[in-house]
C-alpha positions as CSV (number, residue, x, y, z in Angstrom):
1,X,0.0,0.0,0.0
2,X,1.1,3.3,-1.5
3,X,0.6,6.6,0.1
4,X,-0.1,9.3,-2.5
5,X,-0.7,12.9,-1.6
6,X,-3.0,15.0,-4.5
7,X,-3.4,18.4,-4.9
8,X,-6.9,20.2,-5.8
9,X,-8.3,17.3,-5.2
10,X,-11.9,18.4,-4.4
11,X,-13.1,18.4,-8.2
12,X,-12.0,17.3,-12.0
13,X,-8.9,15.5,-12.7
14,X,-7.6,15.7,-8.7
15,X,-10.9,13.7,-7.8
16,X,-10.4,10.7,-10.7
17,X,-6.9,10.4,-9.9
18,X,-7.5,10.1,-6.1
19,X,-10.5,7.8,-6.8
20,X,-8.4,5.8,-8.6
21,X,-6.0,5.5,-5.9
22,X,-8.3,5.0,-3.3
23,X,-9.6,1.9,-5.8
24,X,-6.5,0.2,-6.0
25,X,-5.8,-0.1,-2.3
26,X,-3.6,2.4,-1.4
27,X,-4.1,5.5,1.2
28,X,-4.4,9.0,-0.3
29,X,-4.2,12.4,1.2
30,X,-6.8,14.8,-0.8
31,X,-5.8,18.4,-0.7
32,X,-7.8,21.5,-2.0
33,X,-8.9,25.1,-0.8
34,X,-13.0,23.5,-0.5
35,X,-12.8,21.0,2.0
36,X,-16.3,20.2,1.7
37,X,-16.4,18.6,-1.4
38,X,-13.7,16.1,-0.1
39,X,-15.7,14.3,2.6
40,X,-17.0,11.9,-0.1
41,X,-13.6,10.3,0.4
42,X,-13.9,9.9,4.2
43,X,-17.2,8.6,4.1
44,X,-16.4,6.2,2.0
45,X,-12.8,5.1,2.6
46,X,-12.7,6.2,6.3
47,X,-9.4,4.0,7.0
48,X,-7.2,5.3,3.8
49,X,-8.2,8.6,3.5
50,X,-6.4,12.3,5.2
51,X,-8.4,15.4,4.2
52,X,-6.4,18.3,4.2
53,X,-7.3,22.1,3.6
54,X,-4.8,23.6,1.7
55,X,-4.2,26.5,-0.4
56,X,-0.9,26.1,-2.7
57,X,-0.2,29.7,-3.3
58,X,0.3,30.0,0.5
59,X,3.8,28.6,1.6
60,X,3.4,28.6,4.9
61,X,0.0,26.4,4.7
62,X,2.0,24.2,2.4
63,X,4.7,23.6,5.2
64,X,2.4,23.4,8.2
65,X,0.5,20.6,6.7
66,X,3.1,19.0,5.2
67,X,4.6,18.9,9.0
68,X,1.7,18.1,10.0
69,X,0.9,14.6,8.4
70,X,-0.2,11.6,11.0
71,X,2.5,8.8,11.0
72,X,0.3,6.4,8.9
73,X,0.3,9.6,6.0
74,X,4.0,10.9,6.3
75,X,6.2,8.7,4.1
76,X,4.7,9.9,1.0
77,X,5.5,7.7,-2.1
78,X,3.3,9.3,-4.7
79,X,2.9,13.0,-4.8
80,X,0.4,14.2,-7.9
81,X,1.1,17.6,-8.7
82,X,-2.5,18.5,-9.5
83,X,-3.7,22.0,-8.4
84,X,-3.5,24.4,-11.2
85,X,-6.1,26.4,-13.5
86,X,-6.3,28.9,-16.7
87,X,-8.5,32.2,-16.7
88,X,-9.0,34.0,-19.3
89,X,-8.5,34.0,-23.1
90,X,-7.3,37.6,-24.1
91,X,-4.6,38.5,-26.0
92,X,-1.5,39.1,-24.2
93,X,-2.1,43.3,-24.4
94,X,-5.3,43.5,-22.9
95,X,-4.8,40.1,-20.5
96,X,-5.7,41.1,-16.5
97,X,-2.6,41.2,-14.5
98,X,-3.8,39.4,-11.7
99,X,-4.7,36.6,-13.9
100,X,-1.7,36.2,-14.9
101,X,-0.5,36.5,-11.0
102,X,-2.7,33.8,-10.1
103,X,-1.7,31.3,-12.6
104,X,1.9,31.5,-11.8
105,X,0.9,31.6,-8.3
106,X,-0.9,28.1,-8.5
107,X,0.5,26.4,-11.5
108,X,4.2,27.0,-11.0
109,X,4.7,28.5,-7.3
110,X,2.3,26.4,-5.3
111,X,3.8,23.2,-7.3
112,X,7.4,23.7,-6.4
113,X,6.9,24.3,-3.4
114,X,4.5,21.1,-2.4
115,X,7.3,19.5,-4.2
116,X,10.1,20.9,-2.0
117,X,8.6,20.0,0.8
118,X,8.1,16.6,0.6
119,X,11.0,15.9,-1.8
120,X,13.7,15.2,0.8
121,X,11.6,12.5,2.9
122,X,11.3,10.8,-0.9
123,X,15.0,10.9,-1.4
124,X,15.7,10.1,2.2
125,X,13.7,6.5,1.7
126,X,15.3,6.5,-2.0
127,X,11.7,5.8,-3.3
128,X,8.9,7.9,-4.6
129,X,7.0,9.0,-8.0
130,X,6.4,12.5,-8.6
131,X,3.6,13.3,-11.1
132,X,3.4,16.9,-12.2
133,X,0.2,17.6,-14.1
134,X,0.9,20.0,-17.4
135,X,-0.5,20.3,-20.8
136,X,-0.1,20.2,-24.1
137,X,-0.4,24.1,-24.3
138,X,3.0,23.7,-22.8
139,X,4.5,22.5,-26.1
140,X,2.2,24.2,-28.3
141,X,1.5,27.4,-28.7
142,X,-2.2,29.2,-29.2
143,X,-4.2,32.6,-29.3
144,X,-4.5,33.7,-25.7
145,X,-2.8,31.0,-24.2
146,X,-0.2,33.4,-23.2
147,X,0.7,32.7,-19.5
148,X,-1.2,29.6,-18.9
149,X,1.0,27.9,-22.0
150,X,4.1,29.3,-19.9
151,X,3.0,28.3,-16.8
152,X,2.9,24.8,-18.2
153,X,6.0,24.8,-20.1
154,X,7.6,25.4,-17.0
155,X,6.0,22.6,-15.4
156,X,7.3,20.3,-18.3
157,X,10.8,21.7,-17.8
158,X,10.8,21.6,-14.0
159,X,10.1,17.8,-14.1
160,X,12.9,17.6,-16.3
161,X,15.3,18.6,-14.0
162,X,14.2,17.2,-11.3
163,X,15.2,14.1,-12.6
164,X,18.4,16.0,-13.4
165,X,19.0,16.2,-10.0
166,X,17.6,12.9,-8.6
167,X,19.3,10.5,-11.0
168,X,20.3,7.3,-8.7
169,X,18.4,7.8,-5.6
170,X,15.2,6.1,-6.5
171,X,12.9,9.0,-6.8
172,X,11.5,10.0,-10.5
173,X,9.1,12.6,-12.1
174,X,6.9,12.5,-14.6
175,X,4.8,14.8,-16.1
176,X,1.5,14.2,-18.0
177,X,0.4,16.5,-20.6
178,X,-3.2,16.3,-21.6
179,X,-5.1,18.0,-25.1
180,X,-8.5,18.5,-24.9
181,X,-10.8,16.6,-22.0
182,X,-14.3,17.5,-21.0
183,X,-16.7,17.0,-17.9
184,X,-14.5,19.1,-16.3
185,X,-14.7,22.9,-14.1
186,X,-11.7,23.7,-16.3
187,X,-13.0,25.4,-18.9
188,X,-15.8,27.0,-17.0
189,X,-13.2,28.6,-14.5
190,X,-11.5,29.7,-17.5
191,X,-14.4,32.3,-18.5
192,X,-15.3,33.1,-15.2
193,X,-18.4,30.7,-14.8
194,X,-19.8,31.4,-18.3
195,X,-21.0,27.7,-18.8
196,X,-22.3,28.9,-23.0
197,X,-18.8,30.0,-23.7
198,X,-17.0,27.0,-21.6
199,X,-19.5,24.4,-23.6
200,X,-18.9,25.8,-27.1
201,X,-15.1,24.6,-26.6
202,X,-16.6,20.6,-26.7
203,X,-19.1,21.2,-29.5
204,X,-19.1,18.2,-31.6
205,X,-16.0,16.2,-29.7
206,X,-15.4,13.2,-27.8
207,X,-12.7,14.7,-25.6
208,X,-10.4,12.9,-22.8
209,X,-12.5,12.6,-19.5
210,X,-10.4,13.1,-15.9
211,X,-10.7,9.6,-15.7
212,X,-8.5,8.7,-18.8
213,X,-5.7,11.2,-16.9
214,X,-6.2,9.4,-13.3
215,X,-5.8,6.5,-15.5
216,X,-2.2,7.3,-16.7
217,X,-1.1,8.9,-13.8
218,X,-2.0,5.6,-11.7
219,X,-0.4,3.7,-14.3
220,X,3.1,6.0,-14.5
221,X,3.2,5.6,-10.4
222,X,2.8,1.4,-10.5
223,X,5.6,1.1,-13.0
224,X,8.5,-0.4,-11.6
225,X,10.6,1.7,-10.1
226,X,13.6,1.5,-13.0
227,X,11.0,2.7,-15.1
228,X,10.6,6.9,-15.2
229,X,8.4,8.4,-17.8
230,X,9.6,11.7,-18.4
231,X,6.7,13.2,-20.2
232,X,3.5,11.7,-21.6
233,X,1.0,13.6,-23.9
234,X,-2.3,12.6,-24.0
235,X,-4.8,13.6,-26.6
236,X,-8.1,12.4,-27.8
237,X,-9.0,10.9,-31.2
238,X,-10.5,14.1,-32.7
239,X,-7.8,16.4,-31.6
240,X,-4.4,16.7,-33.7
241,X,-2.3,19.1,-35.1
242,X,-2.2,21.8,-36.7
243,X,0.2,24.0,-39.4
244,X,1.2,27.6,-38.2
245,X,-0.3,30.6,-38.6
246,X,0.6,32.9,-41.7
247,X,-1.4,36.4,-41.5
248,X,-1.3,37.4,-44.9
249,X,-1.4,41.2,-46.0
250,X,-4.6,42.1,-48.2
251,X,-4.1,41.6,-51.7
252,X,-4.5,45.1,-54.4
């Protein structure tokens, strides 16, 4: 039995993956700013589940809770790098600042340091699989993807060196990079809860579903332990891409 630790846990992809967890017999400690919607796990896997309140844009949470783990939930083995979101869709010169602030806040701040705090105990017991969640806007570029496409490219290259830096003592990162997937809050967060926009981006498409990710991150954590993924994109069928962009001046 595995001990894995998820981040924004309380909804989406953090839910499946911890479900998933919970399925296969190991003990899970669900993190996320709304406690409430966590209780699900408690009530139904009283013995193997730690619900923790947490906020990864404040360090000091992050550190007090980490600390704070009961001995049956400290030696972490499996830490999902979950909590993140995107907001907005503007252009870079009229994008909101604090936007911006928020997603580096959450997607690269609050991940490194969740990371950095329970990295050493991993090392320590040489064992441990580090899943950081990213995307494929991280590789490729779009109109108004701006800061969340760099927030995720620096997710991809921060799992990269990690397993720079941990070569040899039995601790490895991944990180899994999904396209398009639906049933989701992700896309309705994204437009500030305006569900006609957030639905027009699934029109006619069978995307991924947070249970296809929960499925590969279970999968890249039960590998054995030679085995490190380094990065694994995930798209669906009806997603691909595309050639670049030409703007083309107006013919006279």
């Amino acid at each position: 039995m595995n001990t894995v630790f998820v981040t924004g846990a309380s909804s989406g992809f953090g839910r499946s993956i911890a479900l998933r967890f919970l399925a296969g017999g190991d003990r899970v400690v669900v993190c996320a700013r709304r406690i409430e919607r966590m209780r699900e796990f408690e009530r139904e896997y009283p013995d193997r589940v730690l619900v923790v309140e947490l906020d990864v844009t404040d360090r000091a949470a992050i550190e007090r809770a980490t600390a704070a783990l009961p001995v049956q939930f400290q030696h972490v083995d499996v830490l999902v790098n979950n909590a993140g979101l995107a907001l907005g869709l503007s252009p870079a010169h009229q994008a909101d600042v604090e936007e911006w602030d928020r997603m580096i806040a959450t997607n690269c701040t609050g991940l490194v340091h969740v990371t950095r705090a329970l990295l050493p105990g991993m090392v320590e017991r040489r064992r441990g699989t580090i899943v950081n969640i990213g995307s494929v806007a991280g590789e490729f570029p779009y109109p108004g993807g701006n800061v969340y496409g760099a927030t995720k490219a620096f997710v991809h290259q921060f799992t990269q060196n990690l397993n720079a830096d941990l070569i040899g003592t039995g601790v490895r990162a991944s990180c899994v990079e999904p396209g398009l997937v639906g049933g989701t809050e992700f896309s309705t967060v994204r437009f500030g809860g305006d569900t006609a926009r957030s639905g027009a981006v699934y029109a006619g498409t069978e995307p991924l579903s947070s249970d296809d990710i929960a499925e590969a991150v279970h999968w890249i954590a039960k590998l054995p332990a030679r085995v490190t993924v380094n990065a694994l994109t995930i798209m669906p069928n009806c997603q691909s891409f595309a050639g670049m962009t030409i703007k083309r001046a107006a013919q006279t």
